[in-house]
DOMARZA-264489 format. One record per residue: residue in three letters; residue number from 1; y, z, x of N, C-alpha, C in turn. Coordinates in nm, 4 decimals, always signed. Last residue first. Example, Ala and Ser with C-alpha at 12.3 -4.5 7.8 and 13.67 -1.06 7.14 Angstrom:
BEGIN
code_pos_n.c2_n.c3_n.c1_ca.c2_ca.c3_ca.c1_c.c2_c.c3_c.c1
SER_2_-0.2250_+0.7080_+1.2850_-0.1060_+0.7140_+1.3670_+0.0030_+0.7870_+1.2900 .
ALA_1_-0.5690_+0.7800_+1.3190_-0.4500_+0.7800_+1.2300_-0.3300_+0.7800_+1.3200 .
This chain:
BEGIN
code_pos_n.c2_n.c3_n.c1_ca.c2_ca.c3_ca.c1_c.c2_c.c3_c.c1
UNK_100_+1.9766_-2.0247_+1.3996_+2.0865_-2.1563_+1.4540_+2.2387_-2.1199_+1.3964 .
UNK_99_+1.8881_-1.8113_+1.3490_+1.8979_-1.8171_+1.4852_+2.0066_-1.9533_+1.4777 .
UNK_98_+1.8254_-1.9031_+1.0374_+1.9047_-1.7352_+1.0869_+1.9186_-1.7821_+1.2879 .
UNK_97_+1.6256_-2.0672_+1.1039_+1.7427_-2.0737_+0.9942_+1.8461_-1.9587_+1.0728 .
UNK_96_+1.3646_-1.9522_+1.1928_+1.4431_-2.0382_+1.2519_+1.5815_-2.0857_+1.1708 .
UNK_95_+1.3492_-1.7365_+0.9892_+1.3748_-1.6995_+1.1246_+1.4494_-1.7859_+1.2124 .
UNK_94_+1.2846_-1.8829_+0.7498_+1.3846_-1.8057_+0.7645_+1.4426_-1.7414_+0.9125 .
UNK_93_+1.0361_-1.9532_+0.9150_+1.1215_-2.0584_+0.8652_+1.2630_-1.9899_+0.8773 .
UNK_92_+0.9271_-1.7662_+0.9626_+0.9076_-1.8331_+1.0497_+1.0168_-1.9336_+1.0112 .
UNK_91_+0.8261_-1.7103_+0.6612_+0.8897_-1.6459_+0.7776_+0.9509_-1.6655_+0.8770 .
UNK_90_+0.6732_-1.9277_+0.5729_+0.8452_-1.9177_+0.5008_+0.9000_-1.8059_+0.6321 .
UNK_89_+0.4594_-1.8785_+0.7344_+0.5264_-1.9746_+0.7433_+0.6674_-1.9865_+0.7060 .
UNK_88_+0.3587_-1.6441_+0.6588_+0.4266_-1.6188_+0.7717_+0.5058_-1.7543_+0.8299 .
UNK_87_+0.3199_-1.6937_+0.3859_+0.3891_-1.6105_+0.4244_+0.4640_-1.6131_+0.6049 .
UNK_86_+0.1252_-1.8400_+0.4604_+0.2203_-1.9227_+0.3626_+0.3056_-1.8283_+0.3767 .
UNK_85_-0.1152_-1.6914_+0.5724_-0.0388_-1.8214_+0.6523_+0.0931_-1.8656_+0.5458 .
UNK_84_-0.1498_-1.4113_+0.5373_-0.0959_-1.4939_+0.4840_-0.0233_-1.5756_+0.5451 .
UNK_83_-0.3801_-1.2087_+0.7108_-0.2893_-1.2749_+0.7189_-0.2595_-1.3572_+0.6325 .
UNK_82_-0.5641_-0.9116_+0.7019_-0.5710_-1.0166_+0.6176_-0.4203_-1.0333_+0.6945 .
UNK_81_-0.7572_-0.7884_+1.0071_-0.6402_-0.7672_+0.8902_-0.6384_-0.9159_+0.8522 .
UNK_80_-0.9548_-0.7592_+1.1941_-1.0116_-0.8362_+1.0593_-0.8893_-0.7954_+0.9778 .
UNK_79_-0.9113_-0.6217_+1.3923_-0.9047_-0.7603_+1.4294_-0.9505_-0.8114_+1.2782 .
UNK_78_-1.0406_-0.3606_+1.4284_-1.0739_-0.4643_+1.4424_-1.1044_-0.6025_+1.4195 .
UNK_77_-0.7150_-0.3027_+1.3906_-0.8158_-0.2215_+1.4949_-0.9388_-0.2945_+1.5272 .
UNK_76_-0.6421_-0.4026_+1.1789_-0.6102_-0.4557_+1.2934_-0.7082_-0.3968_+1.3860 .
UNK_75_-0.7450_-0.2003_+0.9550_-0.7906_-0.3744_+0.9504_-0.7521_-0.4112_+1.0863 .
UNK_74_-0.6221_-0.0227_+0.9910_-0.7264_+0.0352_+1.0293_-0.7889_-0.1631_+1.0403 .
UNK_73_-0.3541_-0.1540_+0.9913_-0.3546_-0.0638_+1.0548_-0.5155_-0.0636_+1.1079 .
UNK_72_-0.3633_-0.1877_+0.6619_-0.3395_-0.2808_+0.7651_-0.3506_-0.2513_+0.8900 .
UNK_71_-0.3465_+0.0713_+0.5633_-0.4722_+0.0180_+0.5273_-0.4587_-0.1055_+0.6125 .
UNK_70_-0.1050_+0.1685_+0.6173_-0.2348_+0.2190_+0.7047_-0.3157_+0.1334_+0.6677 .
UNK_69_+0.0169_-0.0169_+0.4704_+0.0784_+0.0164_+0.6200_-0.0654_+0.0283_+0.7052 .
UNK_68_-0.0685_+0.0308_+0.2178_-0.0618_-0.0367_+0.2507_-0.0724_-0.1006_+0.3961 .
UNK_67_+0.0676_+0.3208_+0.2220_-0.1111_+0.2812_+0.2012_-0.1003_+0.1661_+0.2380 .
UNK_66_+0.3053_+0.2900_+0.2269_+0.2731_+0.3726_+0.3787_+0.0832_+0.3344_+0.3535 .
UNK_65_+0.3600_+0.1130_-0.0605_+0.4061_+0.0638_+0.1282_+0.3535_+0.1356_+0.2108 .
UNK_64_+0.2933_+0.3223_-0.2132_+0.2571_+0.1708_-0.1865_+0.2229_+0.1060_-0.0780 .
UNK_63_+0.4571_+0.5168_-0.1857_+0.3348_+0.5295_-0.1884_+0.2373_+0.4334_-0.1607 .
UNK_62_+0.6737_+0.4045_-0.2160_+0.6339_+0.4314_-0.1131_+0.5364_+0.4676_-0.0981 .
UNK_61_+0.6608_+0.3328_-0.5147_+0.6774_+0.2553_-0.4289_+0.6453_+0.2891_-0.2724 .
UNK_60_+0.6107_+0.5858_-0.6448_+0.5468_+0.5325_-0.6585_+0.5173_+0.3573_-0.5414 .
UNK_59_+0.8792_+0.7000_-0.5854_+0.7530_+0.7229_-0.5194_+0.6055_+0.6561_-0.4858 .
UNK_58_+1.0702_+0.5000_-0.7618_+1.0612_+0.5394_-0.5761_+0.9181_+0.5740_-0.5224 .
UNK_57_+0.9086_+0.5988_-0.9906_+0.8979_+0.4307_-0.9417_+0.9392_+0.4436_-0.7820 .
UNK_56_+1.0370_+0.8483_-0.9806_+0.8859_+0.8060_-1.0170_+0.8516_+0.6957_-0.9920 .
UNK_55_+1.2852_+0.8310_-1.0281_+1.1813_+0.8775_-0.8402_+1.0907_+0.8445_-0.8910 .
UNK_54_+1.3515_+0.6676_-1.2262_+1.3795_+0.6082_-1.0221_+1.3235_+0.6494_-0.9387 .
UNK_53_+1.3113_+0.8432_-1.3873_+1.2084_+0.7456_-1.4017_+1.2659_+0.6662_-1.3195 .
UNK_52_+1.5334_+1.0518_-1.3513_+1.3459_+1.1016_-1.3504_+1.3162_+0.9678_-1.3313 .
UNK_51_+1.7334_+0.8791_-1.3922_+1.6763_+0.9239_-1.2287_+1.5787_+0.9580_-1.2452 .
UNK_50_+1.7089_+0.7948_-1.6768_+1.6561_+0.6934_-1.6125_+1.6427_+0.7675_-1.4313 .
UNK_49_+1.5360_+1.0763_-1.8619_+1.6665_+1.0470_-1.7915_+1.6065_+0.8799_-1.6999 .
UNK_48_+1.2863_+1.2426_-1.9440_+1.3611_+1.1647_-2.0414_+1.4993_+1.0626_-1.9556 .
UNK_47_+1.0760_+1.4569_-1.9170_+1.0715_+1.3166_-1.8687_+1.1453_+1.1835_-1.9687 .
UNK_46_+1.0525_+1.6197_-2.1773_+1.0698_+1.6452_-1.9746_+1.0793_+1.5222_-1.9458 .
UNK_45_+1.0592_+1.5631_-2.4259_+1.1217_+1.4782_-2.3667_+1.1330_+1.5240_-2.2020 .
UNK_44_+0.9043_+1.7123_-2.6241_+1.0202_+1.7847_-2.5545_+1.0979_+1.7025_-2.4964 .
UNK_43_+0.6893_+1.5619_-2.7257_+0.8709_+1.5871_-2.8393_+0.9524_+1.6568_-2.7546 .
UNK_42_+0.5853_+1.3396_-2.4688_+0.6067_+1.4727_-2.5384_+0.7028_+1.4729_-2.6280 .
UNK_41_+0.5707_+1.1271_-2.3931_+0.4768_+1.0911_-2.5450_+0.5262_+1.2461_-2.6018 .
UNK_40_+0.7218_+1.1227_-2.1135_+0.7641_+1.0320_-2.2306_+0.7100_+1.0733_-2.3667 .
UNK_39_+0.4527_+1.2803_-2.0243_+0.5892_+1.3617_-2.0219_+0.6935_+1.2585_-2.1471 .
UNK_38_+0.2722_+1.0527_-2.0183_+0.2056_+1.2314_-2.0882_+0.3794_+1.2601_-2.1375 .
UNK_37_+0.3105_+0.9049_-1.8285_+0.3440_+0.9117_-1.9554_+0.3660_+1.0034_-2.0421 .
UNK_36_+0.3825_+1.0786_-1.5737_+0.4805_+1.0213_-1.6894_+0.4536_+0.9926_-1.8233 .
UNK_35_+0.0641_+1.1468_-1.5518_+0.1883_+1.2773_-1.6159_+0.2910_+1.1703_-1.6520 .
UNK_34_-0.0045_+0.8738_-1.5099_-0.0312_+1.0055_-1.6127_+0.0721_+1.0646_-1.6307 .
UNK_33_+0.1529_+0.8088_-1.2626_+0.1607_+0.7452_-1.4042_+0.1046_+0.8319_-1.5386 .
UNK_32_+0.0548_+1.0077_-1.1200_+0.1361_+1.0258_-1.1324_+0.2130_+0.9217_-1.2934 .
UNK_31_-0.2316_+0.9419_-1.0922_-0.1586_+1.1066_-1.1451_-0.0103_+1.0732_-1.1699 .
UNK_30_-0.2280_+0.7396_-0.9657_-0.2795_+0.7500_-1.0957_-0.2041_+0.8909_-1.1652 .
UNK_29_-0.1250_+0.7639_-0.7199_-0.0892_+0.6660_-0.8184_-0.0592_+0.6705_-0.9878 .
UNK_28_-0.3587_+0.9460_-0.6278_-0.2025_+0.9910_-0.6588_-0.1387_+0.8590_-0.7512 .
UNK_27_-0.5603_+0.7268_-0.6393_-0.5540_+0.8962_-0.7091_-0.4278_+0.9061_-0.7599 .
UNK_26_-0.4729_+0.5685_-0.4662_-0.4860_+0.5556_-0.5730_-0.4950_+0.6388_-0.6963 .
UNK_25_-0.4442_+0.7093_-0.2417_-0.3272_+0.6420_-0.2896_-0.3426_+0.6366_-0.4291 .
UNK_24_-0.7026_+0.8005_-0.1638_-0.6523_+0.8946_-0.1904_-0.4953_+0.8225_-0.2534 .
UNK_23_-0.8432_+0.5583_-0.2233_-0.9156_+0.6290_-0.2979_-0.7653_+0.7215_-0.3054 .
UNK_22_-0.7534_+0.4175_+0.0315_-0.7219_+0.3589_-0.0561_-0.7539_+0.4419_-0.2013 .
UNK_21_-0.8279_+0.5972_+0.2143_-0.6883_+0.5731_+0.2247_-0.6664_+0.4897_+0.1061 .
UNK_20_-1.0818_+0.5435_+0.2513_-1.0363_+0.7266_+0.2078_-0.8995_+0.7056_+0.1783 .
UNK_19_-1.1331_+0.2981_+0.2633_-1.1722_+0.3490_+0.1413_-1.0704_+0.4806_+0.1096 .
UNK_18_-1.0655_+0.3063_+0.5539_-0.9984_+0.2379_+0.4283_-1.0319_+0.2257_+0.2994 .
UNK_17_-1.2681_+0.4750_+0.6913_-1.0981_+0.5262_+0.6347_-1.0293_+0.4513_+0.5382 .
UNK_16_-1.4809_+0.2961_+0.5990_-1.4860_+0.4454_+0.5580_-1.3182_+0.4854_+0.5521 .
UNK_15_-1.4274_+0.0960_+0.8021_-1.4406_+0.0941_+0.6086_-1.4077_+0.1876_+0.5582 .
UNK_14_-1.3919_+0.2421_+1.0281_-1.2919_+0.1807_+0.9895_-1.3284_+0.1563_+0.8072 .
UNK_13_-1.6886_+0.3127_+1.0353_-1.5569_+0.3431_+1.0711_-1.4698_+0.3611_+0.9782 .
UNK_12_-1.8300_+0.0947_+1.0533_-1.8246_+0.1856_+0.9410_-1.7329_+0.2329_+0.9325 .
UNK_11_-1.7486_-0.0517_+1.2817_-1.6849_-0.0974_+1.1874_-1.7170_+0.0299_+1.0461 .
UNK_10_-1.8015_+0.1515_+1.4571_-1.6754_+0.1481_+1.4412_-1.6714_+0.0666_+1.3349 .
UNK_9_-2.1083_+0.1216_+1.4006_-2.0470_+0.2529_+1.3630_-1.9025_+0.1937_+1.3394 .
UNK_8_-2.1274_-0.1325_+1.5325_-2.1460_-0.1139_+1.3264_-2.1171_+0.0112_+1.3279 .
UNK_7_-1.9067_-0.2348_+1.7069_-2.0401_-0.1670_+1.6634_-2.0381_-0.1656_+1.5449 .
UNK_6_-1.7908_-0.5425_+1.7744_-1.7392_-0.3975_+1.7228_-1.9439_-0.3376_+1.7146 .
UNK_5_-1.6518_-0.7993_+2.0019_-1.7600_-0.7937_+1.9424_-1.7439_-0.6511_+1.8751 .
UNK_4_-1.4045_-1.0608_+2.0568_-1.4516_-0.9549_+2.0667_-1.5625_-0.9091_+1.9635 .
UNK_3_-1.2997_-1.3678_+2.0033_-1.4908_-1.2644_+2.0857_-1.5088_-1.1497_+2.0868 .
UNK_2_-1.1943_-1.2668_+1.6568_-1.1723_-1.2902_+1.8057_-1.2843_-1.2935_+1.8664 .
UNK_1_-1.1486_-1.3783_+1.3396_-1.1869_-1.2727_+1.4309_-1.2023_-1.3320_+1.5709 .
């Protein structure tokens, strides 16, 4: 973290949305692995084709990535997003690779 200094409101803040953002992903997450299964365990088979079970993993994937997104987002605001030095190292690497 930086000198900069936050209130304890803004940092409530900020917890508070990254709860609401992580609660409401997770929900849906959840619902949605439910009903698949639910739909697989039926004798009707609604949920029988490998495209049904591409959007369901599509969605499930973007669902991922835009929570993710925001939940990094509300962390930058103040300055407390998680960094992976080992990540941004291979990055950094591949970067200098690709330029020469």
């Amino acid at each position: 973290m930086n000198d900069k200094t936050y209130t304890t409101e803004k940092l409530c803040e900020v917890i508070e949305n990254i709860d609401c953002l992580s609660q409401h992903a997770f929900s849906e997450i959840n619902a949605i692995a439910s009903l698949s299964l639910l739909a697989m365990e039926s004798p009707d088979r609604v949920l029988g084709t490998n495209e049904d079970i591409a959007r369901i993993l599509h969605t499930i994937r973007n669902l991922s990535e835009v929570t993710q997104g925001n939940i990094n987002y509300e962390a930058e605001t103040v300055e407390c997003n998680y960094s992976d030095e080992r990540i941004i190292r291979r990055w950094r690497a591949e970067q200098a690779v690709l330029e020469r």
